[in-house]
C-alpha positions in Angstrom: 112.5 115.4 96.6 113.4 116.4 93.1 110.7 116.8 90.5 110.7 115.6 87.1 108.1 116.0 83.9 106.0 113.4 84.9 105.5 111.0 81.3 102.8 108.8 81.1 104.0 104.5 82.8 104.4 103.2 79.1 106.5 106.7 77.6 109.2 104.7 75.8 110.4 102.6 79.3 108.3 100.0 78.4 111.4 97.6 78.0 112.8 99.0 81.5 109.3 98.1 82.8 109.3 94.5 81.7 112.5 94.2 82.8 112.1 95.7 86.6 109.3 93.2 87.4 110.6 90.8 85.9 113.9 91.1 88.1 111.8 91.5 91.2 110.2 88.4 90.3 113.2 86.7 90.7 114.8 88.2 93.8 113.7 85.6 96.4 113.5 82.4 94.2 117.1 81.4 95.8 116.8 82.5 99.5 112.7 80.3 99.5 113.2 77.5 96.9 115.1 75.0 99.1 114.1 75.0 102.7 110.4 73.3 101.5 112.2 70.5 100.1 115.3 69.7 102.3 113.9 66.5 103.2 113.8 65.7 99.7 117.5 66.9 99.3 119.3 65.4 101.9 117.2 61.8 101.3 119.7 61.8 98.2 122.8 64.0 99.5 123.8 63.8 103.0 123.7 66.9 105.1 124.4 67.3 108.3 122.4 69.6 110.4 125.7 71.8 110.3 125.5 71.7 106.7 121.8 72.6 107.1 122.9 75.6 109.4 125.1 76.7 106.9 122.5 76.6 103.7 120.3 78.6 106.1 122.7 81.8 107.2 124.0 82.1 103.2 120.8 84.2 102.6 121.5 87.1 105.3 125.2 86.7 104.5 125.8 86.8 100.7 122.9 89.9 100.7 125.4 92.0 103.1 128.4 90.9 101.2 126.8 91.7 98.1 125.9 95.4 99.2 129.2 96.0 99.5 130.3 94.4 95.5 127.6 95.7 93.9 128.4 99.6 93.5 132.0 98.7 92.5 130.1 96.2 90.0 127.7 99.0 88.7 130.5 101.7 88.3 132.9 98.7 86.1 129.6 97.2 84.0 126.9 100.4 84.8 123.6 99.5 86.1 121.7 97.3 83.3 125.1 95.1 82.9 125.4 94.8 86.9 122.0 93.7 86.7 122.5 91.3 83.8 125.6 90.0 85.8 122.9 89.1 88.5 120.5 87.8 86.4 123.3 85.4 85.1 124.8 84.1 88.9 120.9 83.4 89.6 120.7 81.1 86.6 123.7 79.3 86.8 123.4 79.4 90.5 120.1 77.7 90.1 121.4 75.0 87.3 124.8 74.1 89.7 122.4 73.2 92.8 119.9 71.2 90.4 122.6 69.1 89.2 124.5 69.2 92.6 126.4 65.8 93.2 127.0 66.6 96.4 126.8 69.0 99.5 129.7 71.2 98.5 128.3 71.4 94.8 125.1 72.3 96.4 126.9 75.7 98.7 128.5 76.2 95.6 125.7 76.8 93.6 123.6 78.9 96.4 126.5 81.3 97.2 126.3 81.8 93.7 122.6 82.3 93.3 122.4 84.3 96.3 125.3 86.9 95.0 122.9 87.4 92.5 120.5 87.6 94.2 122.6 90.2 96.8 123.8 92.3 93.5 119.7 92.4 92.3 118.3 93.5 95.5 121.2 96.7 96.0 120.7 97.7 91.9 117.4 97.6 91.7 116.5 101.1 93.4 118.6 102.8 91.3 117.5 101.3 88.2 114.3 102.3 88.8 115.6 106.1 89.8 117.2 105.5 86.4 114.3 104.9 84.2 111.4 106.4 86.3 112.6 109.3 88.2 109.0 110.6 87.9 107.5 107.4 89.3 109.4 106.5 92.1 107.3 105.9 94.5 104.9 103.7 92.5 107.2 101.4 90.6 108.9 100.9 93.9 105.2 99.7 94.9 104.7 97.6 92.4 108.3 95.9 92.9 108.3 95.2 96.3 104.6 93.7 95.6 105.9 91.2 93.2 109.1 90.6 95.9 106.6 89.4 97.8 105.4 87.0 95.3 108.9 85.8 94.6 109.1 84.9 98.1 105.5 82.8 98.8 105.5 81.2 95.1 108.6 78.6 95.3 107.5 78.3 99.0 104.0 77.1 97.6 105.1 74.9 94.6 108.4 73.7 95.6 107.0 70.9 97.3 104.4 69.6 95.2 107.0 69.8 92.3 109.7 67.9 94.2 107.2 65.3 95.0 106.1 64.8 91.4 109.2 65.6 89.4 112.1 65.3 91.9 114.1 68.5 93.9 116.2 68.9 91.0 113.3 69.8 88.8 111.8 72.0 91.5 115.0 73.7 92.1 116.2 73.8 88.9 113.0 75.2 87.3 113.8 79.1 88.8 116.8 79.1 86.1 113.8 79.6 83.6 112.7 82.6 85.3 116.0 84.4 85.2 116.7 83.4 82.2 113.4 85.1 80.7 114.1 88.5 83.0 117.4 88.7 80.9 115.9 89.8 77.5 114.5 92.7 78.5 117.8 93.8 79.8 119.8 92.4 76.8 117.3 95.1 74.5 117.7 98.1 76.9 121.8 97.5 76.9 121.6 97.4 72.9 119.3 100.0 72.7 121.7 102.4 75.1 124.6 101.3 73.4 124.1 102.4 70.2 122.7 106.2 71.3 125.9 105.9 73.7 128.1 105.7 70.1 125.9 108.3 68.7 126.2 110.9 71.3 130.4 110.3 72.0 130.6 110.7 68.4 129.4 114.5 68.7 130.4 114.8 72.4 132.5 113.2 75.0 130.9 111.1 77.8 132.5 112.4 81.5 133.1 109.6 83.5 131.4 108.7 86.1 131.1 110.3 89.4 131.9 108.2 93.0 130.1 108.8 95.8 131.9 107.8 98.7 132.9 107.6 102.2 129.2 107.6 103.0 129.3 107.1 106.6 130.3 110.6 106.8 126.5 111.8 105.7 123.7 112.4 107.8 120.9 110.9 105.7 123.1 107.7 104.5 123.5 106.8 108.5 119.9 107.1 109.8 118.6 105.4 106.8 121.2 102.7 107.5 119.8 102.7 111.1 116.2 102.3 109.7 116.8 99.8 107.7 119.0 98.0 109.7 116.6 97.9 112.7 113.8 96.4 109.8 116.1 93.8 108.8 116.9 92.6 112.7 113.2 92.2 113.3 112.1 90.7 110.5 114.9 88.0 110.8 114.4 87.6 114.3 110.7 87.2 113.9 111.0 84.3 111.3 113.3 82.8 113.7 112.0 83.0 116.8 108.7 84.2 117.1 106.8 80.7 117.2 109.1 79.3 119.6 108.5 82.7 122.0 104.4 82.5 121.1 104.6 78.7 122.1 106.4 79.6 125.4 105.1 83.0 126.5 101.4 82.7 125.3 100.5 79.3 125.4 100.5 78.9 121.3 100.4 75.8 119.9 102.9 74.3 117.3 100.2 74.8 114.6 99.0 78.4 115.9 101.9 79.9 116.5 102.7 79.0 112.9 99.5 80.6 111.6 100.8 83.6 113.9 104.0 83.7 112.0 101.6 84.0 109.0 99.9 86.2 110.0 102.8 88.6 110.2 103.8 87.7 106.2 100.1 89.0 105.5 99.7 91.8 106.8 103.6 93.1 105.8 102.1 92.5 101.8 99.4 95.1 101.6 101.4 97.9 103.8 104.2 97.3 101.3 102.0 98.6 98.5 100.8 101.4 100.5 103.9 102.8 101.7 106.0 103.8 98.8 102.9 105.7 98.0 102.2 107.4 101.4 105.6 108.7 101.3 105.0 110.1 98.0 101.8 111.5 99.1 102.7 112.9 103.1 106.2 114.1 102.2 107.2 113.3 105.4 108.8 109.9 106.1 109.9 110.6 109.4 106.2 109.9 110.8 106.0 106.3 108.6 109.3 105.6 110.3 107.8 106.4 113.8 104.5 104.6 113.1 106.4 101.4 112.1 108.8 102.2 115.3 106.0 102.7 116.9 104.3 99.5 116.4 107.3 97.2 116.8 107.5 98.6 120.4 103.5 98.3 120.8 103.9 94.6 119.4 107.3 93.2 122.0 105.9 95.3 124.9 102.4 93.3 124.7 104.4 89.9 124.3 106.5 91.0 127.9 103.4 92.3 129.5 100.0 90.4 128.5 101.6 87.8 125.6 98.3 85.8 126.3 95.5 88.1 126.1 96.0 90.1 122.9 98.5 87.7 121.3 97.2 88.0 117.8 97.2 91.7 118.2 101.0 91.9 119.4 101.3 89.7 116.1 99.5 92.3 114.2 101.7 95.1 115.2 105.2 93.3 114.5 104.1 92.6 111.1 102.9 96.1 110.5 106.5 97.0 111.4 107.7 96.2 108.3 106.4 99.5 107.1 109.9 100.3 107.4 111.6 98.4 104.7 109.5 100.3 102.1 109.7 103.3 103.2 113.4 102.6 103.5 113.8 101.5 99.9 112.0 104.8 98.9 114.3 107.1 100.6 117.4 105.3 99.4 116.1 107.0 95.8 114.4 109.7 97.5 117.4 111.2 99.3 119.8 111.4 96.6 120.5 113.4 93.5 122.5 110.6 91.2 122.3 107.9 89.9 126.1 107.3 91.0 124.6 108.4 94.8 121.7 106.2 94.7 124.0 102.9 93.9 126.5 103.8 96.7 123.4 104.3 99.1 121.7 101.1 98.0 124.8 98.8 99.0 125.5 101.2 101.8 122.5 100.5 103.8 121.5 97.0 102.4 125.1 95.8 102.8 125.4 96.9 107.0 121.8 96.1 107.4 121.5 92.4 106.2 125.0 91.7 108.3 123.5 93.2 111.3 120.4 91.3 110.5 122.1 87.8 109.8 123.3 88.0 113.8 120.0 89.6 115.2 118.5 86.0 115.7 122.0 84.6 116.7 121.7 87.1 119.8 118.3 86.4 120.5 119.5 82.8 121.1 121.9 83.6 122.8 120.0 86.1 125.4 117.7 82.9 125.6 120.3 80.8 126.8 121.6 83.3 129.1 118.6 83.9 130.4 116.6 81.0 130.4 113.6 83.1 129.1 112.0 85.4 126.6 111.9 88.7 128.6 115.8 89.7 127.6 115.7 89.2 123.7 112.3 91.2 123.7 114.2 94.1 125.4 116.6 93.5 123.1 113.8 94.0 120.2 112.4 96.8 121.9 115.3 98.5 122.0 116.8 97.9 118.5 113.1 99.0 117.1 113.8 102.4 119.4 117.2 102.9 118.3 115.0 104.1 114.9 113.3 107.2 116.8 116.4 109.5 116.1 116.6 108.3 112.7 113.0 109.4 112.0 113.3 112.8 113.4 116.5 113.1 111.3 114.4 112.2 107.8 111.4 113.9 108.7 113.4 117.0 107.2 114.5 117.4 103.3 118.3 116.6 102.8 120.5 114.9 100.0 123.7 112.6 100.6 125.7 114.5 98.1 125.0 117.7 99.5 125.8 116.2 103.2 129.2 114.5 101.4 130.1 118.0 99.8 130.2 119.7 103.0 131.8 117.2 105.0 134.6 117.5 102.9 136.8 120.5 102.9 136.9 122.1 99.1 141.0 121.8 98.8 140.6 117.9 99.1 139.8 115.6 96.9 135.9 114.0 98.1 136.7 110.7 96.3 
């Protein structure tokens, strides 16, 4: 990990720091404000449970597509206009579904929101890399914290507000907060701007560097893998898991939801730890096997004894999701650039929320084929394994531009 002068939180970044939570704050609003009050919607705009299908894979979908636009958008706009070009799909996004005449209206405006939404989640490593190099670890705590809000708040409220001011209001309403998380962003790109005409004046800016071809380094695949094995049992869990408690262990409708809650819970608290631990072991291969090692712990105790320890089996799959964290750190952790942290963010957000979108698609389908639960917890098992490599490979210090430079022969152009 490189080292920087560490400056006191508040050194002059207090506009970045505004600006960073404020963005985290909105970064779920889309993917949780309407599922709460779909009853509400389709009472006034008919939906089929296709259509209802649909609304529900956009999320997985437009975050993978969005890996892959947002480094292109970041080198064109740099990092604080990509992120002011997110800010601005979330709240028209937002307004187009809240005044939504229609079903196709209503896609409309959530593919929109949601490439926001896609474009915020890949930038927002390597805005923090940008402005807190020396505080990586921590502001990456404190981000994926207030995620975490993001996600339960419109879950909470979007009910009560549809029943007392309508599902336009209650979807509508998240406009405000994007809206809000753009001045910050709107002063740091002023700010930049004119010391950017003061320094060209004296000296010219380089463009630039790309950082491509990624696939080619080391680091960039096994945290790809990490990530990607998060993301697949995370999904699946939301998808599946009550259905497989209520089979396999006897849960009820109403316990195995708790269960499901349970596994939210307990993700919160080792999402605030982790950035930190990795900061503090130096090692994040033995995070990544502990949170391997508990997704394994967690499926083989649903296929061997689902009924005795159930809510420990719960337990471990939510503490799991150590791995997402961690992941998030290393994307800033194991790079030198900004330019390299960007192409690593979409990288390995952009290959791990499409593999994720069809984890629970092949857990129904192993279902089906199956007529039981036994095959898509294999399944689980081994796609938490498939990490184990992966964590030996990180445990060790290496940078994707180093890996990039030497897979390239020097007569060639890397780019």
């Amino acid at each position: 990990m490189q080292r920087h002068p560490v400056l006191t939180l508040w050194a002059g970044r207090v506009t970045a720091l505004l600006g960073i939570v404020l963005v985290a704050l909105t970064l779920r609003q889309a993917v949780a404000a309407m599922s709460p009050i779909l009853g509400n919607i389709r009472a006034d705009i008919p939906m089929s449970d296709i259509g209802v299908g649909l609304l529900g894979t956009l999320p997985p979908i437009l975050l993978a597509a969005s890996g892959f636009v947002a480094p292109r958008v970041a080198r064109s706009v740099g990092l604080g206009g990509g992120i002011v070009l997110a800010l601005l799909l979330m709240t028209l996004g937002h307004v187009v579904r809240a005044f939504a005449p229609g079903f196709a209206v209503l896609l409309a405006g959530s593919v929109v929101a949601l490439a926001g939404t896609g474009i915020g989640n890949v930038l927002l490593p390597p805005i923090v890399r940008r402005y807190f190099p020396d505080r990586i670890p921590l502001l990456t705590a404190v981000y994926v914290g207030i995620v975490g809000v993001s996600t339960a708040a419109p879950a909470a409220v979007a009910a009560p507000v549809a029943e007392r001011m309508g599902w336009r209001f209650s979807l509508g309403m998240w406009s405000v907060t994007s809206m809000v998380a753009l001045v910050p962003w709107l002063v740091v790109i002023a700010r930049e701007r004119r010391r950017r005409l003061s320094d060209d004046t004296a000296v010219g800016s380089p463009p630039p560097a790309r950082v491509t071809r990624l696939w080619r380094a080391r680091v960039a695949r096994s945290i790809t893998v990490v990530f990607s094995a998060s993301v697949i049992c995370t999904y699946a869990a939301f998808a599946w898991l009550p259905e497989i408690l209520g089979d396999i262990a006897g849960s009820t409708p109403t316990e195995a939801g708790v269960l499901l809650a349970v596994t939210g819970i307990v993700s919160t608290p080792i999402a605030l730890v982790a950035p930190l631990l990795v900061a503090r072991l130096g090692n994040a291969g033995g995070l990544i096997g502990a949170g391997v090692a508990s997704f394994a712990l967690g499926y083989l105790g649903l296929l061997l004894a689902p009924a005795t320890f159930t809510l420990l089996w719960v337990l471990l799959i939510g503490s799991g999701s150590i791995l997402f964290p961690v992941c998030l750190v290393l994307i800033n952790d194991r790079t030198r650039t900004h330019e390299g942290t960007v192409a690593l963010s979409g990288f390995a957000q952009g290959i791990a929320y499409a593999l994720g979108a069809l984890g629970p698609l092949l857990v129904g389908l192993l279902h089906d084929a199956s007529r039981g639960w036994t095959l898509p917890l294999l399944f689980l098992l081994a796609v938490a394994l498939a990490a184990t490599i992966p964590a030996i490979t990180l445990a060790r210090p290496a940078f994707v531009e180093d890996e990039l430079a030497r897979a390239e022969p020097a007569s060639r152009d890397p780019y």
